[in-house]
N, C-alpha and C positions, 0 to 999 in steps of 0.2 A: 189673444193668448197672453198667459200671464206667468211668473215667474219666481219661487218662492223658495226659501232655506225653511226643506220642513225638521225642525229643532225635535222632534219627538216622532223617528219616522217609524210606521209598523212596520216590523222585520217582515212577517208573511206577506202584507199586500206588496211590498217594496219589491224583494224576491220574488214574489209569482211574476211583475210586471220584468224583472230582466230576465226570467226563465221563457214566459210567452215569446219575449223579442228572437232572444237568443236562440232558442227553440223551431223557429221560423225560419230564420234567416242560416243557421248551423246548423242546424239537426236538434234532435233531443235529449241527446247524450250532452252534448253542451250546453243545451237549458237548464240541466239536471246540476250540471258542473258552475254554472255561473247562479244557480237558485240558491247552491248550497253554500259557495261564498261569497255570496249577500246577505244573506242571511246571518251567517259566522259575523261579516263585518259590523255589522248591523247590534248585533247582541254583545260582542264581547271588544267592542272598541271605544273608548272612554269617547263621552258628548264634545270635548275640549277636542278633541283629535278628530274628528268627522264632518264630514260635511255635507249631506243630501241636497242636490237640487233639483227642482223636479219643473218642466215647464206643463202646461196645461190649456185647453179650453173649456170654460162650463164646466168646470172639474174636472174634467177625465184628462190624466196624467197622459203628457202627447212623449214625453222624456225624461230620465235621467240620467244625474251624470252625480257621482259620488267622491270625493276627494277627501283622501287621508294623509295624516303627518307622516315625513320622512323623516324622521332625526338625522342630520348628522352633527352626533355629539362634539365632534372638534372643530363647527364652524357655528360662529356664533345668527348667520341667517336662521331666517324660518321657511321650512320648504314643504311644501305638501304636493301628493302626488294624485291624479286623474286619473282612477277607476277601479269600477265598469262603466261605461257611458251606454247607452241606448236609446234610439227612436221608437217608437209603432212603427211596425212594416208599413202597415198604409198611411203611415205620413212621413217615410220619410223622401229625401230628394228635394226639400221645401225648406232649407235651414234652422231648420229645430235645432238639431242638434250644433251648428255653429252658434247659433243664439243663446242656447243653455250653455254652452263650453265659455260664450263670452259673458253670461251672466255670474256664473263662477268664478271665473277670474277675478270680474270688477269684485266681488264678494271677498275673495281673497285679499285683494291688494288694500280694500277698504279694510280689514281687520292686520293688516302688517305684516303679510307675509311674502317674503324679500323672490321667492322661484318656485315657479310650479315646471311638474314634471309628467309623462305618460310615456304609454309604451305600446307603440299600434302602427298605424300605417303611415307615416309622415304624409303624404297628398292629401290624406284626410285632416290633421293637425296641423296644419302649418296654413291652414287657412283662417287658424283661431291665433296665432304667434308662434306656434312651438317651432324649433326647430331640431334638425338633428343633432347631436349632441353624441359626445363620446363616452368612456366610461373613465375615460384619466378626468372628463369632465365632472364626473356625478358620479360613484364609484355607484352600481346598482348595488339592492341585497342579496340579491340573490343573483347566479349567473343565466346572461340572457342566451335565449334561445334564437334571437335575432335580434342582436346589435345592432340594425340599421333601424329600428324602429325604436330605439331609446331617445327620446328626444324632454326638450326643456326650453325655458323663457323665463325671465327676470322680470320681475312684475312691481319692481322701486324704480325702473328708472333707469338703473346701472347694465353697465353690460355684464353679461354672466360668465363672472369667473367662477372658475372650479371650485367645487365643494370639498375643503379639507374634509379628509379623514372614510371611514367606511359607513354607508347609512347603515339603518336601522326600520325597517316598515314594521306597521303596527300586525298585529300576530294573523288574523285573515291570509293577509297578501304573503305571508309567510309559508308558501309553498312553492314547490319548483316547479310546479305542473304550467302557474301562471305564469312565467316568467319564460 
């Protein structure tokens, strides 16, 4: 298996592979809903703010896992945040998906970015560093729908202090549906 920053990802093929996962494993209503904001993310989020990783064998994409900038304009870190992530149904259970989460990171911390952030099921994340995290921590964009799954991790070294001031996510993630 192999692991790559695809720098020029096809929004359609990108998107149908989180729609198949998502689709599977939620239903299709949710493939529908995660097709379309991959897609959005994909097309209308500057190449500098993005980040595709996708792990593989023989080419056939086994995951991904996508990371975009969170501004917060009043703290001089660099923070980007984690998602959509997904496996193929029939691999997952096999640490794809911790392996792609730690291949992004190292990706992260090699290009200078001081915190990453996700928003999901802590037992599943806190096996790659995240932890749980509050919102006096990290103020979100948008208000969460379950606070106990707002989590984060310092990726310089430092412990993770709180993120001055209110973020800012790039325009995709800018719905309350995901949050």
């Amino acid at each position: 298996m192999d692991f790559y920053i695809d720098q020029t990802p096809d929004p359609f093929e990108t998107a149908r592979f989180f729609a198949d996962v998502f689709s599977a494993s939620e239903g299709p209503d949710e493939g529908t809903v995660i097709e379309a904001f991959v897609q959005e993310m994909i097309d209308t989020t500057p190449p500098q703010d993005l980040m595709v990783c996708t792990a593989r064998r023989d080419q056939v994409p086994l995951g991904r896992a996508i990371f975009s900038r969170l501004l917060f304009p009043e703290d001089a870190r660099r923070v980007f945040i984690l998602s959509p992530m997904a496996v193929r149904t029939d691999r997952q259970k096999a640490g794809i998906g911790q392996a792609l989460i730690a291949y992004g990171l190292d990706c992260l911390r090699a290009s200078g970015v001081n915190v990453a952030l996700t928003y999901g099921d802590p037992a599943y994340y806190r096996k790659t560093g995240f932890e749980q995290i509050s919102e006096a921590t990290a103020q979100p964009p948008l208000k969460l729908s379950h606070p106990h799954g707002w989590l984060g991790q310092s990726l310089d070294g430092q412990a993770l202090a709180p993120l001055s001031g209110p973020s800012q996510c790039v325009s995709a993630l800018n719905n309350p549906t995901l949050w």
